[in-house]
C-alpha positions as CSV (number, residue, x, y, z in Angstrom):
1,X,0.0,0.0,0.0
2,X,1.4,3.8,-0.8
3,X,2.1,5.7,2.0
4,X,1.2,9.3,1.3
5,X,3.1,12.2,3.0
6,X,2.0,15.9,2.5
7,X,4.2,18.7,3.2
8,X,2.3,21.9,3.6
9,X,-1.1,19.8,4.7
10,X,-2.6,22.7,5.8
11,X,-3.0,24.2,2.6
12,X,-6.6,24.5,1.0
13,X,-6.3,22.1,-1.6
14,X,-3.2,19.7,0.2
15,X,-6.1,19.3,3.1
16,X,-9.0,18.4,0.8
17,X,-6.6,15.8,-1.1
18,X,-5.7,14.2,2.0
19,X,-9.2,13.7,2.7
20,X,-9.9,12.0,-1.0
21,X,-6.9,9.9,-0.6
22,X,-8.0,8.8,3.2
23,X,-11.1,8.3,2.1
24,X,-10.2,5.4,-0.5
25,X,-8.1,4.1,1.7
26,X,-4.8,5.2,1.4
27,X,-2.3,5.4,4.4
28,X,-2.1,9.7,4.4
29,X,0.1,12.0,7.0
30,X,1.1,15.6,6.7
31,X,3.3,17.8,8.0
32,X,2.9,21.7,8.2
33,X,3.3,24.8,11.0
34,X,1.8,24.5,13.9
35,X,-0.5,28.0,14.0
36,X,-4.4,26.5,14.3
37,X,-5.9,26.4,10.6
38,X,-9.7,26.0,9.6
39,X,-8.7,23.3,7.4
40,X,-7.0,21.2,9.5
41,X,-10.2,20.1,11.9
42,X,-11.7,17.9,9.0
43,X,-8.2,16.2,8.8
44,X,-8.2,15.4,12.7
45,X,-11.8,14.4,12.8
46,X,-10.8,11.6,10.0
47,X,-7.8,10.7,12.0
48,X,-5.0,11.9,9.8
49,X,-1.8,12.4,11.7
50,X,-0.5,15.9,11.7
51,X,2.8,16.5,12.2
52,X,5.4,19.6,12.6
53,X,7.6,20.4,10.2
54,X,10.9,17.8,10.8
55,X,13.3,16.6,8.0
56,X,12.7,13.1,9.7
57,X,9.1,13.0,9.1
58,X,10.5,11.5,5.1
59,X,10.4,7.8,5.2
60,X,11.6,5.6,2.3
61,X,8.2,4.0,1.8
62,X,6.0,7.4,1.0
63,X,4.8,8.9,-2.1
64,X,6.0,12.9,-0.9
65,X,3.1,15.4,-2.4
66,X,4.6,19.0,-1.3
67,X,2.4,22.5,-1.6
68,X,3.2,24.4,-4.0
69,X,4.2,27.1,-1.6
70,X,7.5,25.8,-0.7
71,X,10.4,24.6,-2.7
72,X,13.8,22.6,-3.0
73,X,15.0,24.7,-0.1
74,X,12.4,23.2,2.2
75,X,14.0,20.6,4.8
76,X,11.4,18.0,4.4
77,X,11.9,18.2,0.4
78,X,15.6,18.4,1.4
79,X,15.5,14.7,3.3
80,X,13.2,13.0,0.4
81,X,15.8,14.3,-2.2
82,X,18.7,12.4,-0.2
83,X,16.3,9.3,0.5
84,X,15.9,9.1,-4.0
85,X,12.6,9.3,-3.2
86,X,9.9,11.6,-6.1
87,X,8.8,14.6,-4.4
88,X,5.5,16.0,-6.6
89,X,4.2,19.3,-6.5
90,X,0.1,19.5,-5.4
91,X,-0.9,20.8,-9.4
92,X,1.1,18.0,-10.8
93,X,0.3,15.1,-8.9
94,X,-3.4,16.2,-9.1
95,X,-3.0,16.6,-12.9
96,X,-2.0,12.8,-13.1
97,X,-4.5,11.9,-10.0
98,X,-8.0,13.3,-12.3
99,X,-7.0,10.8,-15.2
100,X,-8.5,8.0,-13.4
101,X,-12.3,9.6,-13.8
102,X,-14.4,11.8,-15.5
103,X,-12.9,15.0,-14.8
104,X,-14.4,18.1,-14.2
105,X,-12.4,21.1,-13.6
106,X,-13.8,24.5,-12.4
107,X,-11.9,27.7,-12.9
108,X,-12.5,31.3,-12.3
109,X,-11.3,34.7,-11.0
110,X,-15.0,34.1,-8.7
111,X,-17.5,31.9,-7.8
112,X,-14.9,28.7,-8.1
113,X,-15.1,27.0,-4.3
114,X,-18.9,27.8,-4.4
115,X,-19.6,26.2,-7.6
116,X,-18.0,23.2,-7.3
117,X,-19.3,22.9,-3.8
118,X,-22.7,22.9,-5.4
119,X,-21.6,20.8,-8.6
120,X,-20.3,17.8,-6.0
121,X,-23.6,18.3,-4.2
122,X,-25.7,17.8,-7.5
123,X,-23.9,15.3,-9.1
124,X,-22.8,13.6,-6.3
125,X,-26.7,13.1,-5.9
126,X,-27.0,11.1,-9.0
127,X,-23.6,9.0,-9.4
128,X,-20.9,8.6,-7.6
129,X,-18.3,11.4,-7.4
130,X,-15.2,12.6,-5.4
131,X,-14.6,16.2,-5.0
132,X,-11.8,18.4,-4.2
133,X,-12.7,22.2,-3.0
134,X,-10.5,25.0,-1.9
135,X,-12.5,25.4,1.1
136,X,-10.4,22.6,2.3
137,X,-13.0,19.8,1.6
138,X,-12.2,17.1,0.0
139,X,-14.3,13.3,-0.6
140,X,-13.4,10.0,-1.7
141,X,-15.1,7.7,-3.6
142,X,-13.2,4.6,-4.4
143,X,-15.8,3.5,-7.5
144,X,-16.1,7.5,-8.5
145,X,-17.4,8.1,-11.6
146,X,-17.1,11.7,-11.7
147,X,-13.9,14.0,-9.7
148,X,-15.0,17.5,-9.2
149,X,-12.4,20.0,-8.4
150,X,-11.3,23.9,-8.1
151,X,-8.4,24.8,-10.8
152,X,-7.0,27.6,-9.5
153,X,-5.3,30.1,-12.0
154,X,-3.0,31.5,-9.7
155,X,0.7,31.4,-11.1
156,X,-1.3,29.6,-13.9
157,X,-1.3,26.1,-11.9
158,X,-4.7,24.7,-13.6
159,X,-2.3,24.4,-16.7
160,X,-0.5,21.3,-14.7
161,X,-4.9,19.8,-15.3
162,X,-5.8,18.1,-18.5
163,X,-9.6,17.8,-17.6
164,X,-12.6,16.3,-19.7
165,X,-15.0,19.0,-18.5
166,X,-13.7,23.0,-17.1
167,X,-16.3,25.4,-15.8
168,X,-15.3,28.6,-16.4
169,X,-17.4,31.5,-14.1
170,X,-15.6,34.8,-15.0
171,X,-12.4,36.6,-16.0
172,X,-11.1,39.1,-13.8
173,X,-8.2,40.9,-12.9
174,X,-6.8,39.6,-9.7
175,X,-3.4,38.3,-8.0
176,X,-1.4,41.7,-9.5
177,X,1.4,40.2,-7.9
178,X,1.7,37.9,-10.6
179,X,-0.3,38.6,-13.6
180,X,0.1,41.8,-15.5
181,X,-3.4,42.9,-16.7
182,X,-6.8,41.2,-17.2
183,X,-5.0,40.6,-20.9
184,X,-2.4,38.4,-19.0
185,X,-5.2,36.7,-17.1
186,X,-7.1,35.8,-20.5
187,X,-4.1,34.1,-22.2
188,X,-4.1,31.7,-19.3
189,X,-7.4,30.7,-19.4
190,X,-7.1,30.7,-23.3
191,X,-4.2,28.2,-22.7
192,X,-6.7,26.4,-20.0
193,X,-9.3,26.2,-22.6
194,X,-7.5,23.9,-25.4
195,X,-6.5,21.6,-22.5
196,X,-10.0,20.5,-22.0
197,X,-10.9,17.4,-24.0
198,X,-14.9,17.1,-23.7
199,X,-16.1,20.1,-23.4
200,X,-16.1,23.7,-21.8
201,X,-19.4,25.1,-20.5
202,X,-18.6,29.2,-19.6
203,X,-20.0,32.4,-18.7
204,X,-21.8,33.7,-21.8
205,X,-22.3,37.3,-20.1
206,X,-18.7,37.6,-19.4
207,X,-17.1,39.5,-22.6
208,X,-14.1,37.7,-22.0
209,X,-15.5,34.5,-21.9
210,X,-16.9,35.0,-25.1
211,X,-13.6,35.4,-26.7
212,X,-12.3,31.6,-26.0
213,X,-11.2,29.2,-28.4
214,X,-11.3,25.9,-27.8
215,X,-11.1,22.4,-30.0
216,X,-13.9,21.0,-28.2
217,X,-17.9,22.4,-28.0
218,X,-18.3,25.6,-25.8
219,X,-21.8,25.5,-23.9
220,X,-22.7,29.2,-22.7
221,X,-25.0,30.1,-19.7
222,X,-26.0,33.0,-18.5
223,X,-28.9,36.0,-18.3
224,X,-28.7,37.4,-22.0
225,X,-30.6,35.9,-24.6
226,X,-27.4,34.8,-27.1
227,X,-26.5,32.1,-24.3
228,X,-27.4,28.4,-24.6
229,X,-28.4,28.1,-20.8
230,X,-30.0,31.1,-19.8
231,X,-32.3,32.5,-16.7
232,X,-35.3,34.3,-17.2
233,X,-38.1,35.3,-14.3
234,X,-35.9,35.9,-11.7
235,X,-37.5,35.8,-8.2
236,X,-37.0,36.5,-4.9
237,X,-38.8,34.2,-2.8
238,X,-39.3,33.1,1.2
239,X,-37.0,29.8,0.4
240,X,-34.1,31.8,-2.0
241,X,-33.8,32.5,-5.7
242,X,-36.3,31.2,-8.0
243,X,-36.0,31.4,-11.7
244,X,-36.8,29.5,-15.3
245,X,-34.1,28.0,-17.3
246,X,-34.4,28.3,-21.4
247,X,-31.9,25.8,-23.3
248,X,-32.0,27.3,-26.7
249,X,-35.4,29.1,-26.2
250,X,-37.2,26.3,-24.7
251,X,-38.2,26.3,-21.8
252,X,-36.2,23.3,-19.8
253,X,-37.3,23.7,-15.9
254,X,-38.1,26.0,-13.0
255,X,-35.5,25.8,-10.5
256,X,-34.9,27.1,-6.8
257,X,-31.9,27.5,-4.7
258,X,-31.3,28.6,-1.3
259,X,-28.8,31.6,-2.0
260,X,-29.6,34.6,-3.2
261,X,-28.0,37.5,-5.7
262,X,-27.4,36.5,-9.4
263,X,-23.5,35.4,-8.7
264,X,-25.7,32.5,-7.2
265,X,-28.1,32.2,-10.0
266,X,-24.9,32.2,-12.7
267,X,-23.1,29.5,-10.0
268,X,-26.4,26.8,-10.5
269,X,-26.6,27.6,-14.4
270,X,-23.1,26.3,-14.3
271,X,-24.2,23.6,-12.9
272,X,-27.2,23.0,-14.6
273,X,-25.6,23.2,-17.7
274,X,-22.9,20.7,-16.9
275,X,-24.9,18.1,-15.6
276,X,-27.6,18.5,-18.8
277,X,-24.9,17.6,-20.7
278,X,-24.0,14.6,-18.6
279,X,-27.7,13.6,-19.1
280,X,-28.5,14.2,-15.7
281,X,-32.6,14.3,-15.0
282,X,-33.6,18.1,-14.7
283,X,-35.9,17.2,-11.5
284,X,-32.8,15.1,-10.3
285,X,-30.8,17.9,-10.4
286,X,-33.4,20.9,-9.0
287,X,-34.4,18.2,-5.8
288,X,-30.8,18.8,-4.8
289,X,-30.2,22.3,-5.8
290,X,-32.9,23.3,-3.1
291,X,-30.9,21.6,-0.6
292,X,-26.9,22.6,-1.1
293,X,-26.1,24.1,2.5
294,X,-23.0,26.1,0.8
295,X,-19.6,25.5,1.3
296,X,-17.2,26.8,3.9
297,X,-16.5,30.5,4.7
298,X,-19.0,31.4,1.7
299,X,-22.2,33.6,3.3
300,X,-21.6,31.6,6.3
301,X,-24.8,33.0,8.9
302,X,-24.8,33.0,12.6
303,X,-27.6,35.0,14.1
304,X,-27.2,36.5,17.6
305,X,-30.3,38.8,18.9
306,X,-31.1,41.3,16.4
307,X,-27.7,40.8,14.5
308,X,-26.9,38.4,11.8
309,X,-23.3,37.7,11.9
310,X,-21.9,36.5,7.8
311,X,-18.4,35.2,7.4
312,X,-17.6,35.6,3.8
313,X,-14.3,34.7,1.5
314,X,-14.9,37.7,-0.4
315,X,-11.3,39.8,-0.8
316,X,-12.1,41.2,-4.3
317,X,-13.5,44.3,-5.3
318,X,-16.2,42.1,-7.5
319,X,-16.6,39.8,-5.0
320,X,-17.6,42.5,-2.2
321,X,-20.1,44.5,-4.5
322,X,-22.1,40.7,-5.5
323,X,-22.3,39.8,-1.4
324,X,-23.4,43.0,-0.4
325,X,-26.0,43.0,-2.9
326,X,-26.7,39.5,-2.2
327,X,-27.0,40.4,1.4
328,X,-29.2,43.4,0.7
329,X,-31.5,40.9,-1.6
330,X,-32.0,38.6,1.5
331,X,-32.1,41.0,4.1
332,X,-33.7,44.1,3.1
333,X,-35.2,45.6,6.5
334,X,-31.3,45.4,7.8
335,X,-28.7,47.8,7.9
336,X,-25.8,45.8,6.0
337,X,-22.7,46.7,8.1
338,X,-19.1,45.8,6.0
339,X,-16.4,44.6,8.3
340,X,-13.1,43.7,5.9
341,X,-9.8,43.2,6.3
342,X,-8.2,43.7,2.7
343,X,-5.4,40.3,1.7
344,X,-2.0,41.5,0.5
345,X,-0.7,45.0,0.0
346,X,-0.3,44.7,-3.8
347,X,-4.3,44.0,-4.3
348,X,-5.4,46.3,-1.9
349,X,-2.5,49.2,-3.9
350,X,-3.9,48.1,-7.6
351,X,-7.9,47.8,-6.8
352,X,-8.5,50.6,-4.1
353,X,-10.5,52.6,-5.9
354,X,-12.5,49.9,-7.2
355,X,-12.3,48.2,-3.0
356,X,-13.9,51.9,-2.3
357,X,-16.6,51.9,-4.6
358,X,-17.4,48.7,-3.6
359,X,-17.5,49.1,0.0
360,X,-20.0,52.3,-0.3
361,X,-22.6,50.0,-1.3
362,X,-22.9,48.8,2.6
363,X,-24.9,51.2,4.7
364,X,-21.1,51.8,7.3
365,X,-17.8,50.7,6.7
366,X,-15.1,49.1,9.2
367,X,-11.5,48.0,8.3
368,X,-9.5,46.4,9.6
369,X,-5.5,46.1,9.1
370,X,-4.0,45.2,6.0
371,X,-3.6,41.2,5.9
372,X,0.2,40.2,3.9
373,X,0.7,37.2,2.4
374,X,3.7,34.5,2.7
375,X,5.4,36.3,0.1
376,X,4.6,40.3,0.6
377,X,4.7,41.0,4.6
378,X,4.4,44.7,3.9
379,X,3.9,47.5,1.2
380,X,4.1,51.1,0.9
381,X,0.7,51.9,1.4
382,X,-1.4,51.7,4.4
383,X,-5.1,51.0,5.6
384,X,-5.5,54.6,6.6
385,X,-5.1,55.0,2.5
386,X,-8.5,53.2,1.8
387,X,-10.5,54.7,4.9
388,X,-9.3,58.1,2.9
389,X,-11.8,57.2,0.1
390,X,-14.5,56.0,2.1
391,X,-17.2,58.1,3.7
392,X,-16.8,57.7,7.5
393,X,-15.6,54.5,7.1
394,X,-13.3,53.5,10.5
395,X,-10.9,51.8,11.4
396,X,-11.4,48.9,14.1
397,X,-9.3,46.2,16.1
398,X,-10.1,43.1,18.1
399,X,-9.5,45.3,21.1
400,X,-12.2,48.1,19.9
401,X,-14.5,45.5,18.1
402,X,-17.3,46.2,20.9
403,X,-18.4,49.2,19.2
404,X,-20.0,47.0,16.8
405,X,-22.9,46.3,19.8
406,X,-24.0,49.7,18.4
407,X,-25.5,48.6,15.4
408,X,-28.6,47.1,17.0
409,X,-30.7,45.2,13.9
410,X,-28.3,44.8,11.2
411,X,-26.1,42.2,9.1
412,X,-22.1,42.3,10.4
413,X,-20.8,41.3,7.0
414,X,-16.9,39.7,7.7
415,X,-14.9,39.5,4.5
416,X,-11.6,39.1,3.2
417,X,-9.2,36.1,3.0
418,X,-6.8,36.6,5.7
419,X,-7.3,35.9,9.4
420,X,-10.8,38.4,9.7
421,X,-12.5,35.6,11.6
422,X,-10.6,36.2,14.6
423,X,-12.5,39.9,14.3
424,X,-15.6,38.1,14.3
425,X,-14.7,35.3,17.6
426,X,-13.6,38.8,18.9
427,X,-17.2,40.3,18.4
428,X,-18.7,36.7,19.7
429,X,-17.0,37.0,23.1
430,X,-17.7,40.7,23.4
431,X,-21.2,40.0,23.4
432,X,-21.1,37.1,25.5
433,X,-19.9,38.6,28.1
């Protein structure tokens, strides 16, 4: 049996491997620091040993799988290297590891984790399937059919995926610290697209999107009437979103989901799309769209008293202005109240006018420190920089976090991708006490 080591464990997608690999049965450890991470309780709750970082944790009978965050320099890559033993990067072992099923890939500057949380959800409903998604989840099903699983286009690492099927939500400009322009971001989804060897179903409203070329069939979905998939009738109702799905102008099904805003409505489209062309039933797949509880750190709700407390991923200016207005859609007796912590100082420089703009949209604003990133620890600008552009906006800390108690009956929106939850266990105790 292979013994599977993972080096950087921790990470998103290293943690939701694990699980796929645990879950058919392979022997699976992992090493990483030893700071508390979200994604490491679904690892100890299947029994996967976590280690700390030690060059003797390499043994000669283990398959070495390292994040792609750390290189040759690392001392665990350092110790496999002298032992002969292959050391594979995440992207390229899960390039190899998709081969074995029906692969479907999905990719996009937004919407990614959430979409192929609900995709797993759906199709996992009608065969079986094993996902991966960067919310750290990850499931195994030793007679899988179908692998669903987040490409991520950061440093361009989906390129290392050959998949049958890729999802493609949106282009955007985003990770400035490595791609040039929104130009530079298209060229790698380009690249993406004639990778793909069954077909691409993609955004039909997104203009970039609409400039792929692939050699297999694109299916588009979206709100305008040139798409293949498109919604029409768009409701707002007690239970979510409700809306009519046309597939070439006929009308294919009435569908209902629990989530609300149209970045939701575009995600199930996706989704819809896909699994039409997988021949799944269309009441198959709306039974278990009206029951997807969302995935991790994605609108997550906790209501205390009068407040409704959201954790939310969102660290993008696009991804802010959809959950506000998703947030306004669902709740709209409440003052919406943004609390976010921006995630590395070259985003926050290259998008704070467009982080402004889409921070007005909540009724007040609080920020909190700039969050860096393994790789950028601090830049030239400060927080004090964006709280210029914003209307009394203020700033706040875990230590003055109590003067959210003032806003009685509203929605305490946390975003950003950084550590802002320990703002929000900061609020939690400050009212429990």
């Amino acid at each position: 049996m292979t013994n599977f080591h993972f080096i950087g464990i921790k990470g998103s997608g290293m943690s939701a491997l694990a699980q796929v690999l645990h879950d058919m049965n392979k022997q699976v450890q992992g090493s990483d620091v030893e700071k508390q991470f979200f994604t490491q309780r679904p690892l100890e709750q299947k029994g996967i040993n976590l280690l700390p970082f030690e060059r003797n944790n390499i043994k000669n009978d283990q398959q070495v799988i390292v994040s792609a965050a750390y290189g040759d320099d690392h001392e665990e890559v350092q110790r496999a290297h002298e032992l002969g033993l292959e050391v594979k990067k995440y992207p390229t072992f899960l390039g190899e590891f998709i081969q074995n099923f029906t692969s479907i890939a999905v990719t996009g500057a937004h919407g990614k984790t959430s979409t192929t949380g609900l995709l797993a959800h759906v199709l996992g409903s009608a065969f079986p399937t094993s996902y991966l998604i960067g919310d750290g989840t990850g499931k195994g099903e030793e007679d899988s059919t179908y692998f669903a699983f987040e490409a991520c286009e950061y440093r361009r690492h989906f390129l290392n995926y050959k998949p049958d099927y890729c999802i493609m939500t949106n282009i955007d400009f985003d990770h400035p610290d490595y791609f040039k322009d929104v130009q530079d971001v298209f060229s790698a989804f380009q690249e993406m697209a004639m990778q793909v060897k069954k077909a691409i179903v993609a955004c039909g409203d997104d203009e970039h999107l609409q400039g792929i070329h692939a050699n297999v069939p694109v299916v588009y979905y979206g709100f305008g009437e040139h798409n293949d998939f498109q919604a029409r009738n768009v409701e707002t109702i007690s239970e979510g979103t409700q809306f009519d799905v046309y597939v070439r102008n006929s009308l294919y099904g009435t569908f209902t989901i629990p989530g609300y805003g149209k970045h939701n409505v575009l995600n199930a489209l996706a989704v819809i799309a896909l699994c039409h062309y997988e021949n799944v039933p269309a009441d198959v797949v709306a039974t278990h769209l009206k029951t997807f509880k969302g995935v991790k750190r994605r609108f997550t709700e906790k209501v205390v008293d009068k407040q409704v407390l959201i954790d939310d991923y969102a660290h993008h200016p696009t991804e802010i202005a959809v959950t506000i207005e998703g947030t306004k859609q669902k709740y709209p007796n409440k003052e919406v109240v943004a609390i976010f912590q921006p995630h590395t100082f070259t985003r926050t420089k290259t998008f704070i006018n467009e982080f402004a703009e889409s921070l007005k949209q909540a009724d007040f604003v609080y920020l909190c420190d700039i969050f860096g990133s393994a790789r950028e620890q601090k830049g030239s600008l400060t927080i004090d920089d964006l709280k210029d552009l914003i209307p009394n906006a203020q700033l706040i800390t875990e230590e003055s976090i109590d003067m959210l108690k003032q806003h009685e009956d509203s929605v305490l929106l946390f975003m950003g991708a950084g550590d802002i939850q320990k703002f929000q266990q900061a609020y939690e105790r400050a009212i429990s006490n």
